[in-house]
N, C-alpha and C positions, 0 to 999 in steps of 0.2 A: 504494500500500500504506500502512498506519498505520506508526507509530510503530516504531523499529528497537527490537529487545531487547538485540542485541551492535553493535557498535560498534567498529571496531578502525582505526587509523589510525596509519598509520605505522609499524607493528610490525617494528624489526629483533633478530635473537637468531643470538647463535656460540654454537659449541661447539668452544672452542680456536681453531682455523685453517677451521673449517667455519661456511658459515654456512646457518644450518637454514631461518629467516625473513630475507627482502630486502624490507624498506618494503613489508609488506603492511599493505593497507587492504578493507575490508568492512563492508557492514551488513547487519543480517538483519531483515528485517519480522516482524512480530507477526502468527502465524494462519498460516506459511505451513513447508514441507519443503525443507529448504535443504541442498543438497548438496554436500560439498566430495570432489572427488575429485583421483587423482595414483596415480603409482606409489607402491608401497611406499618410506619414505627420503623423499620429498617434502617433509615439513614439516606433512604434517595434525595428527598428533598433539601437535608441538609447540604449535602455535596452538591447539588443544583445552585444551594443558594451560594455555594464556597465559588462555582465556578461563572456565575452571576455578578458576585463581588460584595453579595449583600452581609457574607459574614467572611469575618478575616480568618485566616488558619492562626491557631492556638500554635501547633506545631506542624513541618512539612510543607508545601508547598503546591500553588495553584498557576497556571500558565497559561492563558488562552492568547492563541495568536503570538505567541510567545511574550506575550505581555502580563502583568502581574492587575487582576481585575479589579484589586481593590485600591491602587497606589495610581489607577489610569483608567478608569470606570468611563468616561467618554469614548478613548478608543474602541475599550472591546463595545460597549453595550451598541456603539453605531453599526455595528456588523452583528450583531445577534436579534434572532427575532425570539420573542416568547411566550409559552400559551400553560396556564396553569388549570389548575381544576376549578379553582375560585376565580377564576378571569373576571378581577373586578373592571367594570367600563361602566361610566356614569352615563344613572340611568337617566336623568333628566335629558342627554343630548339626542335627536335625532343620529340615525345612522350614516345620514348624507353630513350633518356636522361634524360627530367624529371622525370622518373619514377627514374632511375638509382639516378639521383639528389636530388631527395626527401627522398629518402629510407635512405641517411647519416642523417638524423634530427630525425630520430625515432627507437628507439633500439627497438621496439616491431613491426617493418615492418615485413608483410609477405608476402614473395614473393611469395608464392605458390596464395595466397587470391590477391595478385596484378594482376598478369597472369591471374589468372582464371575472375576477373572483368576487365582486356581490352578485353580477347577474349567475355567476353557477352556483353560487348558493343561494341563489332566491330572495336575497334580501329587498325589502322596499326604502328607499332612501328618506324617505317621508313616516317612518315607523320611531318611533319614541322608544328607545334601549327597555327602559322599565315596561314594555308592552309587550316585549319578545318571550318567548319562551325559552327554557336554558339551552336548548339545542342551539335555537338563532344567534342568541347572545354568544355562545360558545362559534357559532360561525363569522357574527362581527368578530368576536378578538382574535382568530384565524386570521381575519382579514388582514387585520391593521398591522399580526405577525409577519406577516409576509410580501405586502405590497413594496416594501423598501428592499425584497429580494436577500433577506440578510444571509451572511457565510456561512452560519451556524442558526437552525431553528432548535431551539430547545423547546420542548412539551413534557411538560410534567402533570403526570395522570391528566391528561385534557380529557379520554373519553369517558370518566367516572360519571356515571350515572345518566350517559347520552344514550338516545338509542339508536338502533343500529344502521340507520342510513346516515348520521351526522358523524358513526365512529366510523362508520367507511367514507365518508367523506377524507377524514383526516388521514386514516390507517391506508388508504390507496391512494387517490390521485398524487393527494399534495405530500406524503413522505416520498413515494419514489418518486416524485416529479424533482421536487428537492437533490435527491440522491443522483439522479439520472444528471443533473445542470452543471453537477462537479462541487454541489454545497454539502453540506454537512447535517445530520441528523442527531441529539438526545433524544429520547422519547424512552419516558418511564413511567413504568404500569408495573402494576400488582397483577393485572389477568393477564396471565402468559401467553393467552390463545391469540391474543392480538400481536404480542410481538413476535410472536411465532412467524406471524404470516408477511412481518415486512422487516425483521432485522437482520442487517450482516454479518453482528457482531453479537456476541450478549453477557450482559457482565452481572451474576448473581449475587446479591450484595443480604446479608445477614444478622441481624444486631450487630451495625456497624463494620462490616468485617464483609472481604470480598470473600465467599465461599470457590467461586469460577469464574472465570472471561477468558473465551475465546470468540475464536467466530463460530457461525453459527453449525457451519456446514462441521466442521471440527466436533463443536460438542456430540452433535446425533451421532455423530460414526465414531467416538467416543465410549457411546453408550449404547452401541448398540446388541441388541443381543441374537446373535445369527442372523436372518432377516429381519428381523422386528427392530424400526427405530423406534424409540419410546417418543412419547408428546414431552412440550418443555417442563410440562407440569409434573410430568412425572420424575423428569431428569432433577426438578429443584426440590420435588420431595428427599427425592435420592440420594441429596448432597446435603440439605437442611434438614430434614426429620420433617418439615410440616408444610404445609399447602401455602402458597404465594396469596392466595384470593379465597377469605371464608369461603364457606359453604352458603349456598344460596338458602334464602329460606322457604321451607315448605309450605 
């Protein structure tokens, strides 16, 4: 693979008597859908927000673009785009506003790539954020993720609780479209079936502690047993004792 975009070495972080990150270490290629996955509580979002810039390393080290995110939080953040579970976007503005509103924070906005991803997600530009429903709203903050083209989309559990034509939204066109342009993919989930279907990479992460990361094709032929490749869910049972994503309820 080329040239890593994140970088993280050594990365230890507490909270109080807890400790979130244990000397995790990773890199992420340039061009490729890297997946970080764990139960809920694991430590992904911690490490998201390490390589975000929104929390410093206690100990070890964070490098995106080869830059240090929290000593140069302009650099990196102009070339990241990013989509949370909580995608807060105020709800009082119209959609056709935030878009308008967003587009001053990034000199590499493209309008024409704005337009053409509200009209495939269906959005009405005359629609009030607070009107939308959390699928919509989850597809404006897509939008305004990516309309600046950034080098690196980071999504952290975006499809939590969407249902399945907004998780395919995200989980098909736009990760490997992403992937396909030579940019770079995060995307972290606790249900493994989704990153199943769209990662290169996969990096199993476990009370703070990286359990696995390889790529993908690696682990299944890893674990395989004569013909039978197992599901990831099975592979992070395998490795961790317990299931990535409760049990649904009956």
């Amino acid at each position: 693979m080329s040239e890593s975009v994140v970088t993280v070495s050594e990365l230890t972080r507490r909270f109080g008597d807890k400790t979130a990150l244990a000397s995790v270490s990773l890199s992420m290629p340039r061009g490729a859908v890297y997946g970080l996955v764990g139960e809920n509580g694991a430590g992904k979002t911690t490490l998201i927000k390490h390589i975000l810039g929104l929390l410093r390393a206690e100990s070890g080290s964070v490098r995106v673009f080869g830059l240090d995110p929290v000593a140069d939080p302009v650099a990196v953040l102009s070339r990241v785009g990013y989509l949370s579970e909580e995608n807060d976007v105020p709800g009082w503005m119209r959609v056709g506003e935030l878009i308008r509103y967003s587009r001053a924070f990034y000199p590499a906005w493209d309008d024409v790539y704005a337009e053409e991803l509200r009209q495939t997600f269906g959005l009405d530009p005359t629609a009030k954020i607070k009107d939308l429903s959390k699928g919509e709203k989850a597809r404006v903050g897509l939008l305004i993720a990516l309309a600046y083209r950034p080098e690196l989309l980071v999504l952290d559990e975006p499809s939590s609780g969407l249902d399945p034509i907004v998780r395919r939204d995200i989980l098909g066109a736009v990760i490997r479209t992403i992937a396909d342009e030579g940019r770079t993919v995060l995307f972290s989930s606790h249900l493994l079936d989704e990153v199943e279907e769209v990662a290169d990479h996969v990096t199993m992460i476990s009370h703070g502690r990286i359990v696995l990361s390889a790529p993908l094709a690696e682990i299944r032929d890893s674990h395989r047993v004569g013909e039978r490749v197992p599901s990831l869910d099975e592979i992070f049972v395998a490795n961790v004792g317990t299931p990535a994503a409760p049990a649904a309820d009956a």
